[in-house]
LOTOR-358324 format. One record per residue (C-alpha): x, y, z; residue in three letters. Coordinates in nm, 3 decimals. Each point is the difference from the previous one (the first is absolute). Layout:
BEGIN
+---------+---------+---------+-----+
|       u |       v |       w |   r |
+---------+---------+---------+-----+
|       X |       Y |       Z | ALA |
...
+---------+---------+---------+-----+
***
This chain:
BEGIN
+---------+---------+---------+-----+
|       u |       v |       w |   r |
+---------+---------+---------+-----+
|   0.000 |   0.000 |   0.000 | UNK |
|   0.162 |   0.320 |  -0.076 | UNK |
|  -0.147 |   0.288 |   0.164 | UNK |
|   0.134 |   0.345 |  -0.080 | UNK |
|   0.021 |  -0.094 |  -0.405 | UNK |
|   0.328 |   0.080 |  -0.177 | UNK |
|   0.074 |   0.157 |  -0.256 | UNK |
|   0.357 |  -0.078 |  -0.101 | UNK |
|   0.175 |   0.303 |  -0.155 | UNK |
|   0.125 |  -0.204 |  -0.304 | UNK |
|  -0.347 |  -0.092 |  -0.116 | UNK |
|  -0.084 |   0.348 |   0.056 | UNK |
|   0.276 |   0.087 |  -0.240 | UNK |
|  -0.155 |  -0.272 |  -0.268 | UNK |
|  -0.336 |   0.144 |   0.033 | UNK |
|   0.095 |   0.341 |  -0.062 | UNK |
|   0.228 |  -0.049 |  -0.323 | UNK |
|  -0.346 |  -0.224 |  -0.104 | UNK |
|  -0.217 |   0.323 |   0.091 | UNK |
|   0.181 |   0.207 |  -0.212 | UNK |
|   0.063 |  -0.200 |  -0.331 | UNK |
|  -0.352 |   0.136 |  -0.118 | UNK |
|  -0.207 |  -0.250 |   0.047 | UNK |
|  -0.349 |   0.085 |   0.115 | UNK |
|  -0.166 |  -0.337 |  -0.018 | UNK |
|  -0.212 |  -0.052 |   0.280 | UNK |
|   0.065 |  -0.323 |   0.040 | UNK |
|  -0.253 |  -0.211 |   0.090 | UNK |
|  -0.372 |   0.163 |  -0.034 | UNK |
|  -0.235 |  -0.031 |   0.263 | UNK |
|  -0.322 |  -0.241 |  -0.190 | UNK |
|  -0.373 |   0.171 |   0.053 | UNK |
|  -0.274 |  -0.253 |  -0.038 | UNK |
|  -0.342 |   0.112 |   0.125 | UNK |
|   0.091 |   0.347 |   0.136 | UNK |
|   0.254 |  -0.236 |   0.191 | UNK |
|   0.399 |   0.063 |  -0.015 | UNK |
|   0.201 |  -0.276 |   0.089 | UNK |
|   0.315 |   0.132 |   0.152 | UNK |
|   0.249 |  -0.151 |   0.143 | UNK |
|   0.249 |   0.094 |   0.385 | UNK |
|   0.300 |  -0.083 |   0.121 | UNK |
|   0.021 |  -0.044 |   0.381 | UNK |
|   0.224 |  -0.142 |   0.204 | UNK |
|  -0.170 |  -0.262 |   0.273 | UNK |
|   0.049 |   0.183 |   0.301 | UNK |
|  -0.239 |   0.145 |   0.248 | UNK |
|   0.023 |   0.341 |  -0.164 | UNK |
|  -0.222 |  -0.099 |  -0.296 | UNK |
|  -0.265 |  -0.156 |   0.217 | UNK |
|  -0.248 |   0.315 |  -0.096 | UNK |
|   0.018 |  -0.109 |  -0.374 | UNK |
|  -0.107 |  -0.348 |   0.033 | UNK |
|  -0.267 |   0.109 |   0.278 | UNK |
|  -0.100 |   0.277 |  -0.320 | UNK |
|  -0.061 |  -0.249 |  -0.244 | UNK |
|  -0.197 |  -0.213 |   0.225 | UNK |
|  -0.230 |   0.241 |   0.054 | UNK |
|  -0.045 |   0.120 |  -0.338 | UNK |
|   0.109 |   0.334 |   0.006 | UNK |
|   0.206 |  -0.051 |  -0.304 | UNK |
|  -0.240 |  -0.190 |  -0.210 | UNK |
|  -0.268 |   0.281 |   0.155 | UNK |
|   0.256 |   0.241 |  -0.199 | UNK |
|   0.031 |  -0.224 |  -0.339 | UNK |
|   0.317 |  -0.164 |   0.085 | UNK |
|   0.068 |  -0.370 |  -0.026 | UNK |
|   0.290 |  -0.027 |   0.263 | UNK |
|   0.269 |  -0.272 |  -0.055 | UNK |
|   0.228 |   0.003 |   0.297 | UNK |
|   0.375 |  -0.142 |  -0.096 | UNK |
|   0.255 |  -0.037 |   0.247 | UNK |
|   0.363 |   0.114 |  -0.029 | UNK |
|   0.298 |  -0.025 |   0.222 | UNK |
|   0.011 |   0.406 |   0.072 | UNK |
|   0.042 |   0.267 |  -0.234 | UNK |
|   0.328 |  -0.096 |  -0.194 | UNK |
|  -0.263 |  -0.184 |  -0.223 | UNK |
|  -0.332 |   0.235 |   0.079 | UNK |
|   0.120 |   0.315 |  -0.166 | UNK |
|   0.187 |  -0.144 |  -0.286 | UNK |
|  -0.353 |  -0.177 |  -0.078 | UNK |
|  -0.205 |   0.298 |   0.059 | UNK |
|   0.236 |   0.207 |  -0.230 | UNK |
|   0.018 |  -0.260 |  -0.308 | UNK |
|  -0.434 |  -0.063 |   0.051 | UNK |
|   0.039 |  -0.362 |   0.126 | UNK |
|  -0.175 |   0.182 |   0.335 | UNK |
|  -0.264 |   0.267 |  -0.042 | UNK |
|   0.059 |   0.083 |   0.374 | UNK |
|   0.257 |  -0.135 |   0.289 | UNK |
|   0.093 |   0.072 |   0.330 | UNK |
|   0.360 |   0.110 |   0.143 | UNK |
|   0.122 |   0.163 |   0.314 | UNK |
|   0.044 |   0.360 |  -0.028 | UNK |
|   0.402 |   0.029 |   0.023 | UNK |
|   0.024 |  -0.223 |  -0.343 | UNK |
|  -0.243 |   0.195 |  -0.149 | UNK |
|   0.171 |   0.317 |   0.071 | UNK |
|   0.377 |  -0.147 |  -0.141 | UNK |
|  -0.240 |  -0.119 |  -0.302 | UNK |
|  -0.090 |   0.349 |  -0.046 | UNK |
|   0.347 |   0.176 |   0.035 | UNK |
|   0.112 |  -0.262 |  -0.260 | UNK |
|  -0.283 |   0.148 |  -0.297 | UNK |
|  -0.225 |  -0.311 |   0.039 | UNK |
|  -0.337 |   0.131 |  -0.071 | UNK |
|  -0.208 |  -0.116 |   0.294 | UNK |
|  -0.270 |   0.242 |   0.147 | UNK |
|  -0.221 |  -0.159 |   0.327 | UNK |
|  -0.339 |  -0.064 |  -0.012 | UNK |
|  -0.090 |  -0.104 |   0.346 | UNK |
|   0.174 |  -0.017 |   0.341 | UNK |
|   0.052 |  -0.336 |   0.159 | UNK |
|   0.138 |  -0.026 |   0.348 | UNK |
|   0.112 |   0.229 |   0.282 | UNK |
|   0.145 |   0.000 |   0.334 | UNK |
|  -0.213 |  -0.019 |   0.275 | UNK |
|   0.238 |   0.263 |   0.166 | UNK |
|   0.047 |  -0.191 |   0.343 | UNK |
|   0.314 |  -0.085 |   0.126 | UNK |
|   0.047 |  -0.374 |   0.131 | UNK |
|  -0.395 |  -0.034 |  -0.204 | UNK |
|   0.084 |  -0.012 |  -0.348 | UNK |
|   0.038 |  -0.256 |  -0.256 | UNK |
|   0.371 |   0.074 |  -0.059 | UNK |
|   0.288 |   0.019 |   0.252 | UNK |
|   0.386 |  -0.048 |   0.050 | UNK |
|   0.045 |  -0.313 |   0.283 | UNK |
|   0.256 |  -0.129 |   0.207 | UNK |
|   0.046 |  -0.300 |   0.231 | UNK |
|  -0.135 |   0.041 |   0.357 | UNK |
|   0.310 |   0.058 |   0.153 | UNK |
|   0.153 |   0.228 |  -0.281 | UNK |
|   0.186 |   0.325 |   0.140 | UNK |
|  -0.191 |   0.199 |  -0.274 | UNK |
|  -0.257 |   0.180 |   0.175 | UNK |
|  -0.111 |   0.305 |  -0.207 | UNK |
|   0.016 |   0.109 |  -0.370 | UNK |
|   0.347 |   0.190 |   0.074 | UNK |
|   0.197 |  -0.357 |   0.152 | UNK |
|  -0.074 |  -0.119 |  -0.378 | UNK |
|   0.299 |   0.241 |  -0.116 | UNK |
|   0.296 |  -0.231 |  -0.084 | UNK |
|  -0.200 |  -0.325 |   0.026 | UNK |
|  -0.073 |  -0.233 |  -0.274 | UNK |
|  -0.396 |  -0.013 |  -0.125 | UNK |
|  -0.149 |  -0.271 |  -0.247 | UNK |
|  -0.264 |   0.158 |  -0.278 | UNK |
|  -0.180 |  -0.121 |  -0.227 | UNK |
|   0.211 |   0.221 |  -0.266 | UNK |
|   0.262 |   0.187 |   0.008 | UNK |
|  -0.061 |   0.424 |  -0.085 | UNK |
|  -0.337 |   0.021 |   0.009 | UNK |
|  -0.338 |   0.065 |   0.252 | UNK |
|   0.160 |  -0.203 |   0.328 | UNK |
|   0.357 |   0.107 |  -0.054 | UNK |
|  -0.126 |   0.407 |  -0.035 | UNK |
|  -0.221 |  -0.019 |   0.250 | UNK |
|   0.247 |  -0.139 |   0.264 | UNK |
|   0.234 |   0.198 |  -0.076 | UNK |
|  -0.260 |   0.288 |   0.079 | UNK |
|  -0.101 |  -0.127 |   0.331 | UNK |
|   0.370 |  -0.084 |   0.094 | UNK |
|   0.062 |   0.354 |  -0.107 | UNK |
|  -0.275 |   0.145 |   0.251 | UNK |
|   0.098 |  -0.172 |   0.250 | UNK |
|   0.347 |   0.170 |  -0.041 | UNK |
|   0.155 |  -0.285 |  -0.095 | UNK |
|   0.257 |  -0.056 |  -0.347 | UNK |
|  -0.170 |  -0.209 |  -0.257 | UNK |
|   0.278 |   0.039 |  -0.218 | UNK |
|   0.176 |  -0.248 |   0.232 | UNK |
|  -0.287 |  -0.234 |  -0.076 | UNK |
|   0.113 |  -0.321 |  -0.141 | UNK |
|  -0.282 |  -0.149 |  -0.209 | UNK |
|  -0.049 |  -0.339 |  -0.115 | UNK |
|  -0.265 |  -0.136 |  -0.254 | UNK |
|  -0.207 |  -0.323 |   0.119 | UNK |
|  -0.342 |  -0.107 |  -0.133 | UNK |
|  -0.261 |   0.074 |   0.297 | UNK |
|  -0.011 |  -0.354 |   0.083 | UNK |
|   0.310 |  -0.046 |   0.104 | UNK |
|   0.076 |   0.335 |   0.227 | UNK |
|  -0.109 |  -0.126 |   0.309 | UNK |
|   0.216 |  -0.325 |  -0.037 | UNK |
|   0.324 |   0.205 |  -0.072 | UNK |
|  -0.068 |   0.255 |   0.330 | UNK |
|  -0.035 |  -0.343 |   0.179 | UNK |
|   0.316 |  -0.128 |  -0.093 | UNK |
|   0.213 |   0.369 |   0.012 | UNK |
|   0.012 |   0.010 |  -0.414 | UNK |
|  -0.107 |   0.392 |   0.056 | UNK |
|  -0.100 |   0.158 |   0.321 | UNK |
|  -0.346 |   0.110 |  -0.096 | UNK |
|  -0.236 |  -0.035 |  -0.301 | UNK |
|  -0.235 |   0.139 |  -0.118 | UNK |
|  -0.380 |  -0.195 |  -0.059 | UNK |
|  -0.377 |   0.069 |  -0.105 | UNK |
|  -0.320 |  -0.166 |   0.023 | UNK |
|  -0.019 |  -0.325 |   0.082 | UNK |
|   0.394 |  -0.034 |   0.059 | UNK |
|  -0.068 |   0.252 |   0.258 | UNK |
|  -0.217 |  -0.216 |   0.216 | UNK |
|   0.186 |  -0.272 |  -0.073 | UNK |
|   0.340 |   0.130 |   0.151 | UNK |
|  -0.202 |   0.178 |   0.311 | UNK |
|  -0.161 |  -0.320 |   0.074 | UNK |
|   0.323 |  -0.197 |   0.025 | UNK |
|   0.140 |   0.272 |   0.250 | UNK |
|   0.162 |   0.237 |  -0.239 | UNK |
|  -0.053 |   0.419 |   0.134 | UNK |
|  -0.085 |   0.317 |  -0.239 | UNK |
|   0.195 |   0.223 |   0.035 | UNK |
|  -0.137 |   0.295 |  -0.269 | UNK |
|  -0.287 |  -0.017 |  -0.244 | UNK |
|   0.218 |   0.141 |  -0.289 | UNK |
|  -0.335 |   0.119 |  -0.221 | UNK |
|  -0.202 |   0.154 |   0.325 | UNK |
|   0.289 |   0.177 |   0.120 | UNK |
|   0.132 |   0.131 |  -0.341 | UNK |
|  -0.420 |   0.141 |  -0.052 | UNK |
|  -0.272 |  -0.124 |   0.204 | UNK |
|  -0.179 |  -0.011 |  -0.366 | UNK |
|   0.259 |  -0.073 |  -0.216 | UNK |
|  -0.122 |  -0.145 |  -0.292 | UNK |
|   0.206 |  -0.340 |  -0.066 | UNK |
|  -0.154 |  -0.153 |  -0.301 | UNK |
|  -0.229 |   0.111 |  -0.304 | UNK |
|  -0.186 |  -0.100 |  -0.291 | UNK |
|   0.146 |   0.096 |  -0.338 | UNK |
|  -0.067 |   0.008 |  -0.372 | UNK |
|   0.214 |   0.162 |  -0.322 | UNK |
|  -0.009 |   0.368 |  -0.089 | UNK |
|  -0.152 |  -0.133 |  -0.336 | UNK |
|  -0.254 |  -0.242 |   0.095 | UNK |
|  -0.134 |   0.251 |   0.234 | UNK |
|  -0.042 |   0.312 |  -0.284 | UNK |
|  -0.112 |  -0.262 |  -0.231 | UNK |
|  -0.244 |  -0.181 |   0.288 | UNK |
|  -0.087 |   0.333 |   0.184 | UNK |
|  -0.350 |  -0.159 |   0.057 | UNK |
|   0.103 |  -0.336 |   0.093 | UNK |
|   0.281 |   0.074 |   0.226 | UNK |
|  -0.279 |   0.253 |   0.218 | UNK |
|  -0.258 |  -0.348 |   0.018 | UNK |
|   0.322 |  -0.177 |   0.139 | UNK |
|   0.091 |   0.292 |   0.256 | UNK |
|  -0.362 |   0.026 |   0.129 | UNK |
|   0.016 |  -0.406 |   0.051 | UNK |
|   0.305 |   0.037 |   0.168 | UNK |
|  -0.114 |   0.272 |   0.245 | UNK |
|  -0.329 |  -0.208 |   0.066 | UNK |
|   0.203 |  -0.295 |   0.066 | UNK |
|   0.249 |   0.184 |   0.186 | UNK |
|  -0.293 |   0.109 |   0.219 | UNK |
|  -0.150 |  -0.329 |   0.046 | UNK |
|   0.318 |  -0.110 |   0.096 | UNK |
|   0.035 |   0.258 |   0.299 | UNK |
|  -0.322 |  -0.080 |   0.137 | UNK |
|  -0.019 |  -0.411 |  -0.006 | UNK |
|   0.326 |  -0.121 |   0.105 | UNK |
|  -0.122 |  -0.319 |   0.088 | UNK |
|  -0.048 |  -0.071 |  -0.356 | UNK |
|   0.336 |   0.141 |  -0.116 | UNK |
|   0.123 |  -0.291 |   0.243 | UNK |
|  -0.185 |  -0.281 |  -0.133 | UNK |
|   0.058 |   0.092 |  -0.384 | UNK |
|   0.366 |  -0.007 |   0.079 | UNK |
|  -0.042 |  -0.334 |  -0.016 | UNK |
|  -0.106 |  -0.027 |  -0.335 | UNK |
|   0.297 |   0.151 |  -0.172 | UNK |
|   0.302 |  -0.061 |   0.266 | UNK |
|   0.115 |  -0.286 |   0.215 | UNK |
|  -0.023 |   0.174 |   0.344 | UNK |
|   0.026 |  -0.216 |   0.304 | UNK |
|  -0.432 |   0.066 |   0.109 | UNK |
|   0.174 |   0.059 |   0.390 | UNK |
|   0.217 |   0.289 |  -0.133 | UNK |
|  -0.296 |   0.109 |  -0.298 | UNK |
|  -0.204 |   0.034 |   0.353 | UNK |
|   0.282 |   0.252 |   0.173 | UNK |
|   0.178 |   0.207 |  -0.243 | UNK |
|   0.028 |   0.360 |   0.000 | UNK |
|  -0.273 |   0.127 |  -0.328 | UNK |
|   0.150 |   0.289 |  -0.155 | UNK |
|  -0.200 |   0.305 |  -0.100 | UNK |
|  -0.178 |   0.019 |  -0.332 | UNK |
|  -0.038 |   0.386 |  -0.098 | UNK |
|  -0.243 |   0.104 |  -0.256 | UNK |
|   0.249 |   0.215 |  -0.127 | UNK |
|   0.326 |   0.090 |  -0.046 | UNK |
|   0.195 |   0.187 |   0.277 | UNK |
|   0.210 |   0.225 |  -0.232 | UNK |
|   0.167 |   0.155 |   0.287 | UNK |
|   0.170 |  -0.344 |   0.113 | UNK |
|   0.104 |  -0.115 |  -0.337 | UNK |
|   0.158 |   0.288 |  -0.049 | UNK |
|   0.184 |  -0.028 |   0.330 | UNK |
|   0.138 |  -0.342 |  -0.174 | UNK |
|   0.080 |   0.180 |  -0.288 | UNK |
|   0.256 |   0.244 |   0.224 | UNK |
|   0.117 |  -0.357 |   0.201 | UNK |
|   0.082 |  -0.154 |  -0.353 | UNK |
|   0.151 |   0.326 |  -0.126 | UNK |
|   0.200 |   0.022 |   0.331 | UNK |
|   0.126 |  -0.372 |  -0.017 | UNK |
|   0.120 |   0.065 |  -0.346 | UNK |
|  -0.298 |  -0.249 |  -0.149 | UNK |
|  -0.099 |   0.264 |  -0.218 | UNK |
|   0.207 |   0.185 |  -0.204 | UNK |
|  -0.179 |   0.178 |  -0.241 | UNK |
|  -0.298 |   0.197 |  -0.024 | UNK |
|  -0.352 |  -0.089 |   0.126 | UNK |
|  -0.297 |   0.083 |  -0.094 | UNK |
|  -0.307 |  -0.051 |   0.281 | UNK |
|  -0.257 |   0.148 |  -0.240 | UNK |
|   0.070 |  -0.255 |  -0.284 | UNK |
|  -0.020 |  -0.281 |   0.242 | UNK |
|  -0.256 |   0.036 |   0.237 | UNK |
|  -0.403 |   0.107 |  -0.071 | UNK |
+---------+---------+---------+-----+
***
């Protein structure tokens, strides 16, 4: 499971000579039948997305003319280049890779938010851990220590460094080290790294084996930092204008419905993940905005910029709605 999708520079560097070769196919069309549009996502099966499947459930997308085909991807090192090329009408990314896509000329522009922070330290559904008896106690003791991510220069690593930074700590002495989420809790355990840095349902997991939190990295960089969102191409969106607004409204409803029945985002995880039901039944839900919260993605803009993730310029107003 890769939280956090990544977005490997190189294949940003592929897409972008590709963008600008000319080409304006669009790929593959989007099929009306009906007043019907079959179109076609790429998620990643993690608990983020659980307001998509909940949507299409209850028929808020077909209530808007869409067909919904839900198709699962490893993260967003295969979602974007998919959405750009038209394999994927729509997909869904965290907000950091979206941000290097967009300082590298891909033409992505947002059509929905997706997941947020629920701003509370220690009560979030991402968090840096460390054995019981680790002598890391706050944010700052992180400073010089190795931490596990998912992957290296992007959402975790920018926004520990932030929180290390306000706790007037050095994150520049940071020593990061890339693990798949599955296997951070095993290397703390065994002193591999010192710390590490896990979401929803590795969270759990590692508290319910004994490991301590010591900062929720997303709450304490913005209590609603927006962490992931729904995406399209600058060209299916001009050329879809009407489309891509039935898709946001869906997402907004289901985004909604998600908020106010958690009980059923629980037991639908269990149609598109392999969740333990003990840990489905604890886990830390994250927030599901109907909207973007401009103000905290560009706060991970400025992280990125400051990390040297992003080099060149960015445009907000291309990208978001």
């Amino acid at each position: 499971m890769r939280r956090r999708s990544v977005l490997a520079l190189g294949a940003f560097a592929t897409l972008v000579t590709a963008a600008g070769c000319g080409d304006d196919s669009p790929g593959t069309a989007p099929t009306s039948s009906g007043g019907v549009t079959k179109v076609k996502i790429g998620v990643i099966p993690i608990v983020d997305v659980a307001p998509i499947y909940l949507g299409v459930k209850q028929g808020f997308f077909t209530a808007g003319g869409l067909d919904v085909t839900l198709e699962t991807a490893q993260g967003g090192a295969a979602i974007v280049p998919a959405v750009v090329s038209g394999q994927y009408q729509f997909g869904f990314s965290n907000t950091t890779s979206l941000l290097l896509a967009n300082s590298q000329g891909l033409p992505l522009k947002v059509a929905a938010a997706g997941v947020s922070s629920t701003g509370k330290q220690g009560e979030d559904f991402g968090a840096v851990v460390v054995k019981a008896d680790s002598p890391i106690r706050t944010a700052k003791d992180l400073a010089g220590k190795r931490v596990a991510v998912n992957t290296l220069k992007n959402i975790n690593t920018t926004t520990i460094n932030n929180v290390v930074k306000q706790a007037g700590g050095d994150p520049s002495t940071i020593s990061f080290v890339e693990l798949a989420f599955p296997d951070i809790a095993a290397a703390v355990a065994k002193g591999d790294v010192d710390a590490g840095q896990v979401v929803e349902p590795f969270l759990t997991i590692a508290t319910g084996q004994g490991f301590r939190q010591v900062v929720s990295n997303y709450a304490g960089t913005d209590p609603d930092l927006t962490v992931g969102m729904y995406f399209t191409s600058q060209q299916f969106a001009q050329q879809n204008a009407k489309l891509v607004g039935a898709f946001t409204a869906a997402m907004q409803q289901s985004m909604e419905y998600a908020a106010a029945h958690p009980d059923e985002v629980r037991s639908i995880l269990s149609t598109y993940t392999k969740i333990d039901p003990a840990v489905q039944a604890k886990l830390v839900l994250p927030k599901w905005p109907s909207a973007v919260d401009r103000d905290s993605v560009q706060l991970l803009a400025d992280l990125a910029k400051s990390d040297g993730l992003i080099t060149k310029p960015l445009s907000l107003d291309a990208l978001l709605p």
